[in-house]
C-alpha positions as CSV (number, residue, x, y, z in Angstrom):
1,X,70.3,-17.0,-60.8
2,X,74.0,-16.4,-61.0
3,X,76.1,-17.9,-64.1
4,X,76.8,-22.0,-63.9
5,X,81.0,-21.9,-62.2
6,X,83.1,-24.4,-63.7
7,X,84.8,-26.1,-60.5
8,X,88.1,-27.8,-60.2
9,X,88.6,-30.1,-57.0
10,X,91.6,-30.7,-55.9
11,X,91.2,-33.7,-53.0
12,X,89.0,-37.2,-54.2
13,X,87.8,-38.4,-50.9
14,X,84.7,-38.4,-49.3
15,X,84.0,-34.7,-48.6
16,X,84.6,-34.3,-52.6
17,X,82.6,-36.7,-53.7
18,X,79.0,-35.6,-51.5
19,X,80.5,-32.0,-53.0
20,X,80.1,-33.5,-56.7
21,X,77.3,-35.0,-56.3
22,X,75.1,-32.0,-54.4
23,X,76.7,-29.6,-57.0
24,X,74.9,-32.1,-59.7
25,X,71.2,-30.9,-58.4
26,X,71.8,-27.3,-58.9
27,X,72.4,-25.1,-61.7
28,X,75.1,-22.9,-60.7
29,X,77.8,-25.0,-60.9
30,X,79.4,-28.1,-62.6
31,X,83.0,-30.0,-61.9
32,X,84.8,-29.7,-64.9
33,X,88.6,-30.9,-63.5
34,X,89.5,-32.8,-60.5
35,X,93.4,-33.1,-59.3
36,X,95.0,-35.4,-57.1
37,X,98.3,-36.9,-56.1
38,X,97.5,-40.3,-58.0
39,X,96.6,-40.2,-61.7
40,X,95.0,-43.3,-60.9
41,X,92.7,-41.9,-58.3
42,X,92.2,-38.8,-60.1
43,X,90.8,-41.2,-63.2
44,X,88.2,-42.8,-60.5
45,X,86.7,-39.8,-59.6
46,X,86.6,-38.5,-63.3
47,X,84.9,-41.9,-64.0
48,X,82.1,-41.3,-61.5
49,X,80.9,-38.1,-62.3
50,X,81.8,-37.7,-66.1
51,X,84.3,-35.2,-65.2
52,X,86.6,-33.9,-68.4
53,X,89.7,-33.3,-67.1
54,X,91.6,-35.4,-64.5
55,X,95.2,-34.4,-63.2
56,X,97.6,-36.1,-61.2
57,X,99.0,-33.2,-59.4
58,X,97.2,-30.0,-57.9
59,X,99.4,-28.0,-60.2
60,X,98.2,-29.4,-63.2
61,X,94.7,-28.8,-62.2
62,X,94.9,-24.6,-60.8
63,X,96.5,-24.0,-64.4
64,X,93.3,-25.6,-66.2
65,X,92.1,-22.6,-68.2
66,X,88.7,-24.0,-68.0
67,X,88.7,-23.4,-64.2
68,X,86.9,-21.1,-62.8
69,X,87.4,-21.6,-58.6
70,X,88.7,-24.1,-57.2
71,X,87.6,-26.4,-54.0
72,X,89.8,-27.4,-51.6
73,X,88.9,-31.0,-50.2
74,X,92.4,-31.8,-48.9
75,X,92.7,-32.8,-45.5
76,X,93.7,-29.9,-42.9
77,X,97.5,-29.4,-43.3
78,X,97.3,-29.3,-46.8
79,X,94.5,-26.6,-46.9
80,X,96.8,-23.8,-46.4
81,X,99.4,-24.7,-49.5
82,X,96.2,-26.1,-51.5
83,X,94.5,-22.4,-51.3
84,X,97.9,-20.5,-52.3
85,X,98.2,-22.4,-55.1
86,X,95.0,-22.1,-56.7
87,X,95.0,-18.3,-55.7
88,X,98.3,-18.2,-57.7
89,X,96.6,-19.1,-60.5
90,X,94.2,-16.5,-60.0
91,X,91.5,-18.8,-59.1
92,X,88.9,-18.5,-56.4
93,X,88.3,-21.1,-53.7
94,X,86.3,-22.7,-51.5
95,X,88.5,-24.3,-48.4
96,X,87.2,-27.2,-46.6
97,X,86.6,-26.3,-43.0
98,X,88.3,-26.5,-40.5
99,X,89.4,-23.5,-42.5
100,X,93.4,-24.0,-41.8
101,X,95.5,-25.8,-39.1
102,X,95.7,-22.5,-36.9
103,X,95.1,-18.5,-37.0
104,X,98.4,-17.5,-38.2
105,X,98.0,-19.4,-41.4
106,X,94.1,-18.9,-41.9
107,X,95.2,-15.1,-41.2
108,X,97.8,-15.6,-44.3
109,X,95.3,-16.5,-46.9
110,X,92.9,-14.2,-46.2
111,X,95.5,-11.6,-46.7
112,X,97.0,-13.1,-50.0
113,X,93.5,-13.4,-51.3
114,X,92.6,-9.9,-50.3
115,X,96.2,-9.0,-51.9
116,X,94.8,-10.2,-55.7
117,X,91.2,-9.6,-55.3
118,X,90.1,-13.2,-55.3
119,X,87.0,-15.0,-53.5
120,X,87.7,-16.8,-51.0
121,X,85.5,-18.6,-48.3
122,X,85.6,-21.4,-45.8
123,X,83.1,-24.6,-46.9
124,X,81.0,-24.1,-43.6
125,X,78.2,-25.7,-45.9
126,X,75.6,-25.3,-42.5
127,X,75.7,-21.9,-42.8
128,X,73.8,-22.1,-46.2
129,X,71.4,-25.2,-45.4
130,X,67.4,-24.2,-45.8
131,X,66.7,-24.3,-41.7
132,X,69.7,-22.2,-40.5
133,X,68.9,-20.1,-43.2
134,X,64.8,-19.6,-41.3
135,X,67.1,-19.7,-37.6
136,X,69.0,-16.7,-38.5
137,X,66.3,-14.9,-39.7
138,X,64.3,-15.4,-36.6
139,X,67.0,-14.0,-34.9
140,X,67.5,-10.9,-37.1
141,X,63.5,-10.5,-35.9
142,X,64.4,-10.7,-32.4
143,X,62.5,-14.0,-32.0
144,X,63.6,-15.2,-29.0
145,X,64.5,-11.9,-27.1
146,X,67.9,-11.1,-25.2
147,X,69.9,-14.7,-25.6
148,X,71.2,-16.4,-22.7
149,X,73.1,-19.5,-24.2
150,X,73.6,-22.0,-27.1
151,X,74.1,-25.5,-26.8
152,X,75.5,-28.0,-29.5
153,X,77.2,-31.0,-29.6
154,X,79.1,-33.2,-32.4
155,X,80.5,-36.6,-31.6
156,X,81.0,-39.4,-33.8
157,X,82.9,-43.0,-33.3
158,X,85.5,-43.7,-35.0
159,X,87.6,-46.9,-34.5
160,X,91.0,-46.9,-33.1
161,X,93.0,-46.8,-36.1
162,X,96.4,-44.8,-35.8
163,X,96.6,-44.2,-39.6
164,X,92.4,-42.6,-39.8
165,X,92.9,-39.2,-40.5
166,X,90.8,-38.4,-37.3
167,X,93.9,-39.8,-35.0
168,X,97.2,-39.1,-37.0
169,X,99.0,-36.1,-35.8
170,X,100.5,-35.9,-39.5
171,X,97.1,-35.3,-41.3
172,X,95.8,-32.9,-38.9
173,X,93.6,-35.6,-36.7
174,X,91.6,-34.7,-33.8
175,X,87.9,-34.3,-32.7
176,X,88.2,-30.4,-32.4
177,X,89.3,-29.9,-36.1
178,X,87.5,-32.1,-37.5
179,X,84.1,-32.3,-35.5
180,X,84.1,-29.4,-33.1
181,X,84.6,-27.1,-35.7
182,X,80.4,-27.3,-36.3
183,X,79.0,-26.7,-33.0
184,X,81.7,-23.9,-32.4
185,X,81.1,-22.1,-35.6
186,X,77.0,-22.2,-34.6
187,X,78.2,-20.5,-31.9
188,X,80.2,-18.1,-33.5
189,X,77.1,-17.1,-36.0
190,X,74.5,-16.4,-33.2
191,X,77.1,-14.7,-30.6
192,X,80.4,-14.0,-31.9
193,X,83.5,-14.2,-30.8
194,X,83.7,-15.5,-27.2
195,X,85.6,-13.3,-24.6
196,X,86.4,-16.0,-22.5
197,X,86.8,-19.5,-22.9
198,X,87.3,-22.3,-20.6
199,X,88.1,-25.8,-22.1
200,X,88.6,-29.4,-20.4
201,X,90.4,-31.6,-23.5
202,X,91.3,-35.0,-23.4
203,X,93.5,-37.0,-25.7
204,X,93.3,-39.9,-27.8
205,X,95.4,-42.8,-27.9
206,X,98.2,-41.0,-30.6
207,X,98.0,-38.1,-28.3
208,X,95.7,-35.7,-30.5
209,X,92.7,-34.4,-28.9
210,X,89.8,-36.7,-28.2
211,X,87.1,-35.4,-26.5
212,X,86.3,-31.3,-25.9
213,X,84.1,-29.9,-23.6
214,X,84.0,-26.0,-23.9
215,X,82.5,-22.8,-22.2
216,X,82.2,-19.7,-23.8
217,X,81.3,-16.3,-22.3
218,X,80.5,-13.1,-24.5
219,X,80.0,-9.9,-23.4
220,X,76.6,-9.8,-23.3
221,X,76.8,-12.3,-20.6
222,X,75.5,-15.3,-22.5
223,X,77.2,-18.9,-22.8
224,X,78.3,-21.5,-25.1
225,X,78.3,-25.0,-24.2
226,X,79.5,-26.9,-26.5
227,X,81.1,-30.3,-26.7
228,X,82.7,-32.7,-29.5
229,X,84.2,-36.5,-29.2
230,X,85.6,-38.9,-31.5
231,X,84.8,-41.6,-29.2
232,X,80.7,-42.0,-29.7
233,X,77.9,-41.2,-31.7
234,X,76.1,-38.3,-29.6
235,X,72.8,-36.9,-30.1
236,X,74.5,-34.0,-32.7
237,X,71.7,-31.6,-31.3
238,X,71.7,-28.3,-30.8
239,X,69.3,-25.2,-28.9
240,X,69.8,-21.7,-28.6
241,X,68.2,-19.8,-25.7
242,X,66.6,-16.4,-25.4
243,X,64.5,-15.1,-22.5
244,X,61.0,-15.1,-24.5
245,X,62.0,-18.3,-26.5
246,X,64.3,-20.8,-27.5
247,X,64.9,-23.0,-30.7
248,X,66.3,-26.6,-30.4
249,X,67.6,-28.0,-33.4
250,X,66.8,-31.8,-34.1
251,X,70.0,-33.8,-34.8
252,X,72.0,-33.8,-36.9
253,X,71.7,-30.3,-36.2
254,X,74.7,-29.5,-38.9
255,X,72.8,-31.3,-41.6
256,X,69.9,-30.6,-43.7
257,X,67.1,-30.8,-40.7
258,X,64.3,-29.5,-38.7
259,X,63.5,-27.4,-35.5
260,X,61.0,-26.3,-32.9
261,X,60.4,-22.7,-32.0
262,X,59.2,-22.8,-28.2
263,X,58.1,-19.9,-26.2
264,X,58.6,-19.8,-22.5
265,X,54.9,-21.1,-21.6
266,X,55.3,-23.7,-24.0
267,X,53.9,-22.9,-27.0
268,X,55.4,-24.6,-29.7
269,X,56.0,-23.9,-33.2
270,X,57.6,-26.6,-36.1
271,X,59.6,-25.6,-38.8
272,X,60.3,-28.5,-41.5
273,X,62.1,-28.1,-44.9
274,X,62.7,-30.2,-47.9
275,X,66.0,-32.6,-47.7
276,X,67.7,-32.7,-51.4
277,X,71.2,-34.3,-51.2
278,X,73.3,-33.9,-48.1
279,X,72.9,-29.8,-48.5
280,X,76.5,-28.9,-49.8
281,X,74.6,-27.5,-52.9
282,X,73.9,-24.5,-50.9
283,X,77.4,-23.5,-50.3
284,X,77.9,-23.7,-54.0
285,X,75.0,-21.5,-55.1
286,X,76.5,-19.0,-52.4
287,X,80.1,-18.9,-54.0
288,X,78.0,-18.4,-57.3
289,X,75.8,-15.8,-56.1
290,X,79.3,-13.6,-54.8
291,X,81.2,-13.9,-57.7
292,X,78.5,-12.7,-59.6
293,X,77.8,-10.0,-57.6
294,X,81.6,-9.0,-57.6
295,X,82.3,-9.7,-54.2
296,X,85.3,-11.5,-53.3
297,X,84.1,-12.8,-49.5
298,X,80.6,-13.7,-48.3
299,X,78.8,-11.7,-45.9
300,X,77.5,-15.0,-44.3
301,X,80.8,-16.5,-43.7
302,X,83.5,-13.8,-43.7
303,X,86.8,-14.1,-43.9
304,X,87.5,-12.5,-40.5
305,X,85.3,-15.0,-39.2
306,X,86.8,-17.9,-40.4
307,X,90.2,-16.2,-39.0
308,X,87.9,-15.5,-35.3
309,X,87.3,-19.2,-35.2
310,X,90.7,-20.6,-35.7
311,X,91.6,-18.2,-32.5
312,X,89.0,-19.5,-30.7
313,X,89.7,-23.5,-32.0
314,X,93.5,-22.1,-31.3
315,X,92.6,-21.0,-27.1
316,X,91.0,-24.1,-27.2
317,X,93.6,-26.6,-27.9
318,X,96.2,-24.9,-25.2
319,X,93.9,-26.6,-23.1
320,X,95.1,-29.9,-24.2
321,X,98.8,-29.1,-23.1
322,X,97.6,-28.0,-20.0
């Protein structure tokens, strides 16, 4: 087991607070400062998780000696200032996903980490949860055969409110951003980095993108179809499709959950795991388990990656202006 990471979180909304509390049923981390841009707020989330230091600015908090890395829970404009800072201070970070606003500033902090030899790596917490863990390893064993597509959707309602983050131009709103950014990445983890994409994008009512339909096409000659709205509650499933096999993902299928393994006559095959928390832990015990080992990216979500999908989320939204 790595050694227990003392965590600083700069942000206190929701994201940070399922963070605190997952990080509370492992042993490789504890919160030990949290920073935000009210004292007041700052106090509150001290309060609820018996955290020991509380700042009321993000440059109080990446000069806490007692900090080891840092997690960025800021929403997406910030995330790109947020991570220089703490880097700075010659902390290591976790950034929220979507990693940055765009490529040219996710391709800036991965260089200025790089630069000073810091970890850095993009919260993409699915990555790390028990079943995508058991999907990538049937596909390491060439479970499914030669693949021929993937499938995922993410949509979620939100009400029409031009101050949500999830509609204000200002804080980085939009479905793609926000909710895309999960069934793309799945993508991007069982085929890589499209070579063509094809995108219909509508907007919302404050003019930031809505609802995304996309189509991917690799070089093998398999497809993405994926799709993301912040209009309704979908069925947040997703299936990946080889020519012996496929795997379809119950929903939500970016959340702790299970999956069927289904040979082409039929044959199925269940694969359940235990639920504990809503599975950001996992991400946690990963940024543990690099640092420990020296390494100052993971191998599961590299930084190139992360820098991949903003193109992609990046060919994407030219769609929208079209």
């Amino acid at each position: 087991m790595a050694k227990t990471l003392r965590w600083g979180i700069i942000g206190t909304g929701g994201i940070a607070r399922t963070f605190a509390n997952d990080l509370q049923l492992v042993d490789e981390g504890v919160v030990v400062a949290v920073g935000s841009r009210s004292r007041e707020s700052a106090n509150e989330f001290a309060d609820a998780f018996d955290v020991a230091h509380r700042f009321g600015s993000y440059e109080e908090l990446v000069s806490d000696s007692d900090v080891d890395v840092v997690y960025v829970a800021t929403p997406h404009p910030m995330h790109r200032d947020n991570v220089i800072l703490a880097l700075e201070q010659g902390k290591h970070v976790l950034v929220e996903k979507a990693f940055t606003m765009n490529a040219f500033e996710a391709r800036e902090i991965v260089s200025f980490a790089r630069e000073r030899n810091l970890f850095l790596m993009e919260a993409m917490w699915t990555r790390f949860l028990p079943h995508v863990v058991a999907i990538r390893s049937l596909l390491a064993q060439d479970a499914l055969g030669p693949l021929v597509s993937v499938e995922a959707d993410h949509g979620q309602w939100f009400a029409a409110d031009p101050s949500s983050r999830l509609f204000a131009p200002e804080l980085g709103g939009g479905a793609l951003l926000d909710l895309g950014i999960y069934p793309v990445s799945f993508a991007s983890m069982v085929l890589g980095t499209p070579q063509r994409i094809v995108a219909l994008v509508d907007p919302a009512f404050t003019g930031v993108d809505g609802q995304t339909s996309m189509l991917f096409g690799y070089e093998s000659g398999a497809h993405a179809i994926l799709t993301c709205t912040s209009r309704a509650r979908s069925a947040t499933r997703a299936c990946i499709t080889g020519e012996r096999a496929r795997i379809e993902i119950e929903g939500d299928f970016y959340a702790p959950s299970s999956f069927t393994l289904i040979d082409r006559g039929g044959e199925e095959r269940q694969f359940d795991f235990p639920k504990q928390g809503r599975g950001l832990q996992y991400e946690a015990q990963e940024v543990a388990r690099c640092i420990d080992e020296g390494m100052i990216e993971s191998p599961l979500m590299p930084l190139d990656e992360s820098v991949s999908l903003m193109e992609t989320m990046d060919a994407v939204l030219r769609f929208l202006r079209e």
